[in-house]
C-alpha positions, 0 to 999 in steps of 0.5 A: 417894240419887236416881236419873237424871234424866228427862223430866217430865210438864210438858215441856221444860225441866222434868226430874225425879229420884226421891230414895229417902229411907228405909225406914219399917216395911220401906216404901221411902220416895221424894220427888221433885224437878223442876227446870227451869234458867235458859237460860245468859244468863239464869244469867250475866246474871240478878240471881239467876244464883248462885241456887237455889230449893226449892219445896214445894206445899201439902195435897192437891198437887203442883208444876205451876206453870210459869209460877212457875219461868219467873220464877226461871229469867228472873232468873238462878235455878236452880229445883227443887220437891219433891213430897213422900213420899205426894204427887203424883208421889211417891205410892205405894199402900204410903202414905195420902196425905199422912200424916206423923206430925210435920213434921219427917220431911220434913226427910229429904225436903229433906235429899235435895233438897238433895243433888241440888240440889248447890248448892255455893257458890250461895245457896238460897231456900227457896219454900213454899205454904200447907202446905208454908210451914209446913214450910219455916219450920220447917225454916229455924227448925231449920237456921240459916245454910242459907238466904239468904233464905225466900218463903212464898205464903199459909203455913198458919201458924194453925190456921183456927180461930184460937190460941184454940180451937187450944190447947184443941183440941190436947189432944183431938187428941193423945190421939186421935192416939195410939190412933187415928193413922189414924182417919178424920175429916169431909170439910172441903174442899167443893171451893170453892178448886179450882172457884175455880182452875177457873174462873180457868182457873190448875187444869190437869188432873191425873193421877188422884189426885194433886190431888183436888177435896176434898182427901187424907183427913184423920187425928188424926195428920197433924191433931196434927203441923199443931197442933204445927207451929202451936204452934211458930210461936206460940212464936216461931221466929227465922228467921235470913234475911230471910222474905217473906210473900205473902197475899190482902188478904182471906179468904171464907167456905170452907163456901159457894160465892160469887163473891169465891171468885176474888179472894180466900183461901176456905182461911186466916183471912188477917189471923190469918196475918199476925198469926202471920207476926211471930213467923216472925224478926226481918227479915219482910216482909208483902205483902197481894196484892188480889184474889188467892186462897189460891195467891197464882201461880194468881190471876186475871192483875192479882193474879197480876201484882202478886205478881210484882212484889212479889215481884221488887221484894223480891228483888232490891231488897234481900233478895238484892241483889248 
């Protein structure tokens, strides 16, 4: 059930409605979803003018990339971006950020976005970064035949440590995650992606909390759902529509700052992302973006541009052709 729309913190045109997903241990949860649409001869002239897009943002973040739905919108597209329970503008005192015990509880999420979205006879194009591509494949490998099509800006497939060391950890990380799901863990994120993003000029400034520089506190519960999510797609997933894979043409070292932080991927192991990104379905297209960092649409202005070509190129010169 989702309440009025009303106005967004980004402006006009974007407009946002809370989604009241459930109830976990007498906890009201919420999800929110923005949405900014086409003008109406863009949506009747548009190549993707029976479109609708679901965005969702990756870890420790929350849907402000304006000039990304500017893009949708300028083909025709209806565009939407979830903020997730315990993220952004759905975070709420009574939740730890972020935290899920399985990726699949947000299939409640999508399922209420999905609502509100009314997308009737339209075609739907699913649009996840780095988490939130996790999240997104899984669900499409889960509900075949609801999608047209899945774009994923550097999905956190693989673990960073790679599918070796995932599998032996991921034993150690269950069984803490049983007695100990909130149990604290040590800061990974130094902070080096969002300096990267600063000084690239593409990090406006947030409202307190919603994105902060070293990330949500991390928790062996959240960890062993990422595993599993991990696992899953090893296994092979069988998306049933055609999935388009946006990554950097090369990672950088994530524990140092260095000058290549801004043209390049300082969060994935990037080539062990492509590798994963195979066993997504039958019908992927891989496009390795140099110079680009770890949010592909926050790159420096080149990069940033190819990726949009990339992008068009695939959707409209076949994936979602008319």
């Amino acid at each position: 059930m989702a309440s009025e729309w009303a106005p967004d913190i980004l402006g006009r045109p974007f407009q946002q409605v809370t989604l009241d997903v459930g109830v976990d241990a007498g906890v009201p949860i919420v999800a929110t979803l923005v949405r900014s649409h086409p003008s109406a001869w863009a949506g009747l002239t548009g190549a993707l003018g029976d479109v609708d897009v679901l965005y969702v943002h990756g870890w420790s973040d929350y849907f402000f990339q304006t000039e990304l739905a500017q893009f949708w919108n300028d083909l025709g597209a209806r565009f939407y971006a979830l903020d997730l329970r315990g993220y952004g503008r759905s975070l709420r005192p009574t939740r730890a950020p972020g935290y899920v015990s399985s990726l699949d509880e947000y299939d409640g999420d999508i399922a209420a976005a999905l609502e509100a979205m009314a997308s009737g006879r339209r075609r739907i194009v699913l649009l996840g970064h780095s988490t939130g591509g996790l999240t997104l494949s899984l669900w499409a490998a889960r509900h075949p035949g609801v999608v047209s099509a899945v774009v994923l800006n550097s999905p956190w497939l693989e673990l960073q440590t790679g599918a070796l060391a995932r599998q032996a950890l991921a034993p150690i990380v269950q069984a803490r995650a049983r007695f100990d799901p909130f149990g604290a863990h040590p800061a990974v994120d130094l902070g080096f992606y969002s300096r990267a993003q600063r000084e690239l000029g593409s990090l406006p400034a947030a409202p307190d909390g919603w994105r902060p520089e070293r990330g949500f506190p991390t928790h062996p519960g959240w960890l062993a759902a990422i595993i599993a999510g991990h696992a899953r797609v090893a296994s092979g997933l069988h998306i049933d529509c055609p999935v388009l894979v946006l990554l950097s043409s090369r990672g950088s070292n994530p524990l140092a700052w260095s000058p290549e932080a801004i043209s390049s991927d300082n969060v994935l192991v990037v080539d062990d992302i492509a590798r994963a990104a195979t066993k997504l379905g039958a019908d992927v297209t891989l496009a390795r973006i140099d110079g680009a960092i770890h949010d592909i649409f926050l790159s420096a202005p080149e990069p940033r541009a190819s990726a949009y070509r990339a992008l068009r190129r695939w959707l409209t010169g076949g994936a979602l052709a008319r």
